[in-house]
N, C-alpha and C positions, 0 to 999 in steps of 0.2 A: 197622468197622475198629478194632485196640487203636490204640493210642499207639505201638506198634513201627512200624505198617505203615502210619501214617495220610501222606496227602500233602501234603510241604511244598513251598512254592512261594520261587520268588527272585525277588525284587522291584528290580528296576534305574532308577535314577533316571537322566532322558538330560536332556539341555540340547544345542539344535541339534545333535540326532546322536550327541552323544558323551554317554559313559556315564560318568555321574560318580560313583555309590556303588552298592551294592549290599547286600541285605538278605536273611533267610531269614524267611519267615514260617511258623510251625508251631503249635501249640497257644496261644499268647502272642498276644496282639493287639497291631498296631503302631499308634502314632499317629502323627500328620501334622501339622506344625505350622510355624509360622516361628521359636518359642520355643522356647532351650535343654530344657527337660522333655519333650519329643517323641521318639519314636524315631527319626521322619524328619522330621529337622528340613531347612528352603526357606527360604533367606536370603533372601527377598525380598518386598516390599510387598503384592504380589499376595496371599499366602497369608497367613491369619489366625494369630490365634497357635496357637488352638488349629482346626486345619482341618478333620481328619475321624480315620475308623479305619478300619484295616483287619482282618479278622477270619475266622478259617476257622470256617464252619457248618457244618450237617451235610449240606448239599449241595454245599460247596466256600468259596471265599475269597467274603465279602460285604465293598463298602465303605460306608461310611458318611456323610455330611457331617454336619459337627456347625456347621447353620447358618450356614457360611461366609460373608463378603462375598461372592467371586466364584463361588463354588461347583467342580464339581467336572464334566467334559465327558468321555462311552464316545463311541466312537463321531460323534461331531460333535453330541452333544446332553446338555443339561444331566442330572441323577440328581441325586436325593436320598439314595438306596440302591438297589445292584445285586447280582448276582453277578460275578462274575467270572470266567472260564475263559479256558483255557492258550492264550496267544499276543496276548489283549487289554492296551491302552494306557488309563491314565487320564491323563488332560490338565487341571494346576493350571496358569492361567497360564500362563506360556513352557513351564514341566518338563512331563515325561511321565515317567510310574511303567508299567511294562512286566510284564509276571507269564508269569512259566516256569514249569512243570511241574516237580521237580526230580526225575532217572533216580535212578535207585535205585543206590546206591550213590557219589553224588555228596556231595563233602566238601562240610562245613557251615561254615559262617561268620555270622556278625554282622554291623552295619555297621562298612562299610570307611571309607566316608563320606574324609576327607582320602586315605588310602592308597590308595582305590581312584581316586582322580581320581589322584594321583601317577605310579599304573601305567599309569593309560589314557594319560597321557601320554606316559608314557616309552614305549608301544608306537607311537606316534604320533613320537615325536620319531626314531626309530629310520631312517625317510625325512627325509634333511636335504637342503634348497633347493639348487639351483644354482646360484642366483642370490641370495646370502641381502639383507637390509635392512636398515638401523640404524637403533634409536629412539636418538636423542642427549638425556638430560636435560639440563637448561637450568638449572644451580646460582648462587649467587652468585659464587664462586669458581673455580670449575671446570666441565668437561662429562666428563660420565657417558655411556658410548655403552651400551648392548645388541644383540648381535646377531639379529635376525630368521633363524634360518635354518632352523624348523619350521614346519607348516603351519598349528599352534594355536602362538600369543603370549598368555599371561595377564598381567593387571594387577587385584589385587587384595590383598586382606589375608591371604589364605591362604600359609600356608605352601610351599605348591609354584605359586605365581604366579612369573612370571619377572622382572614388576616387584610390589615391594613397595611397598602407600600401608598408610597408618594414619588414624587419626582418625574420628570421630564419622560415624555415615550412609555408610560402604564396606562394601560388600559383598566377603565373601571370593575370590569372581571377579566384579568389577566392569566388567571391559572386555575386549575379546580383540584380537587383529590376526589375522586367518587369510585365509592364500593361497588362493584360488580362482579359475578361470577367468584363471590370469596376473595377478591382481593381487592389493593387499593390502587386504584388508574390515577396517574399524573397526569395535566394535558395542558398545555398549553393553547390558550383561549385566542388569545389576542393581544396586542401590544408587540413596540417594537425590541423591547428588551426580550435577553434571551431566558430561557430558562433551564438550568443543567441540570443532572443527576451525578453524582462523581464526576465531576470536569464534563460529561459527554453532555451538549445542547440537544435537548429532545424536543417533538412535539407530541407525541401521549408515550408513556411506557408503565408496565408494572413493578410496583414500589417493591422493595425489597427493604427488611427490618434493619436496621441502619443505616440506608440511603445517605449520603447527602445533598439535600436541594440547596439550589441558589437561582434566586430569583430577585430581579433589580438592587441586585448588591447584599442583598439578604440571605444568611443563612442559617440553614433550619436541618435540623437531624432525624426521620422518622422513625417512629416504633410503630411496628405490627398491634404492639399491644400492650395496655397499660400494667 
């Protein structure tokens, strides 16, 4: 195949379900990493700095690990190097890296990386609660409410989180609240700060209407409902 006709694939990064960036891989090899110089950079502990690569052969996309701590899972089993074909999942950690085929004629893009989680959100916030929840921050001076009235809630350092933290050890989506089965799930995402509910450090649990959360020094009081 030349360069005109050769197949490029769309690399989609998920975290519980949702699709947080997206990528074109084609003649260029992508990297994998937790460290800014990555192509696909994973805010998260789990993933090394420098993690693996991904790369089209000449029999299709090959990945790589490049000796990771926790390495890299096809299939429910560890690899060192695979192939790759159209519709398979690799599994860092929490994330899953997904590979599509791309149709011919399918516009091209880069990573979206922040704007692509932005949009997935706002296709998601598009269904708002009927019931929505308040997180109330707990200031010195004041109280700060937020409304709960989408199914995904973020709390993080990113730019399209709906609560913003800062400081040392947060990850850009650090925590979620999401509506499921009638109620509202806590969970912590990632980062190395912890996350409580009444004194107790969780990593997901069901919210209860006066909760208190504490998250990177922050605390907030939740309502079932407004």
């Amino acid at each position: 195949m030349t360069n005109l006709t050769k197949q490029r694939y769309i690399i989609r990064l998920h975290l519980k379900d949702r699709e947080i960036a997206t990528w074109i891989l084609d003649d260029s090899p992508l990297t994998i990493g937790r460290t800014p110089e990555n192509d696909i950079v994973i805010n998260n502990l789990s993933v090394s700095r420098q993690h693996a690569r991904i790369e089209i052969g000449p029999k299709g996309p090959v990945v790589h690990d490049h000796s990771s701590t926790n390495g890299l899972m096809i299939n429910g089993g560890p690899v060192q190097k695979a192939s790759i074909e159209n519709g398979m999942t690799i599994q860092i950690g929490k994330h899953v890296l997904s590979f599509e085929a791309e149709a011919n004629g399918s516009p091209a893009s880069g990573a979206t990386t922040a704007n692509a989680y932005e949009a997935t959100i706002q296709r998601t916030s598009t269904h708002r609660l009927a019931d929505p929840a308040i997180l109330t921050e707990i200031l010195d001076d004041r109280e700060r409410e937020y409304l709960i009235d989408t199914a995904v809630f973020l709390i993080g350092k990113s730019d399209v989180a709906d609560v913003r933290l800062e400081g040392m050890l947060v990850s850009e989506f650090h925590a979620e609240i999401s509506f499921k089965d009638n109620q509202h799930h806590l969970s912590h995402l990632a980062g190395r700060r912890k996350v409580t509910v009444n004194g107790e450090t969780i990593s997901e649990c069901v919210l209860q209407d006066g909760d208190l959360i504490k998250v990177a020094g922050r605390s907030f009081v939740f309502r079932a409902s407004v």
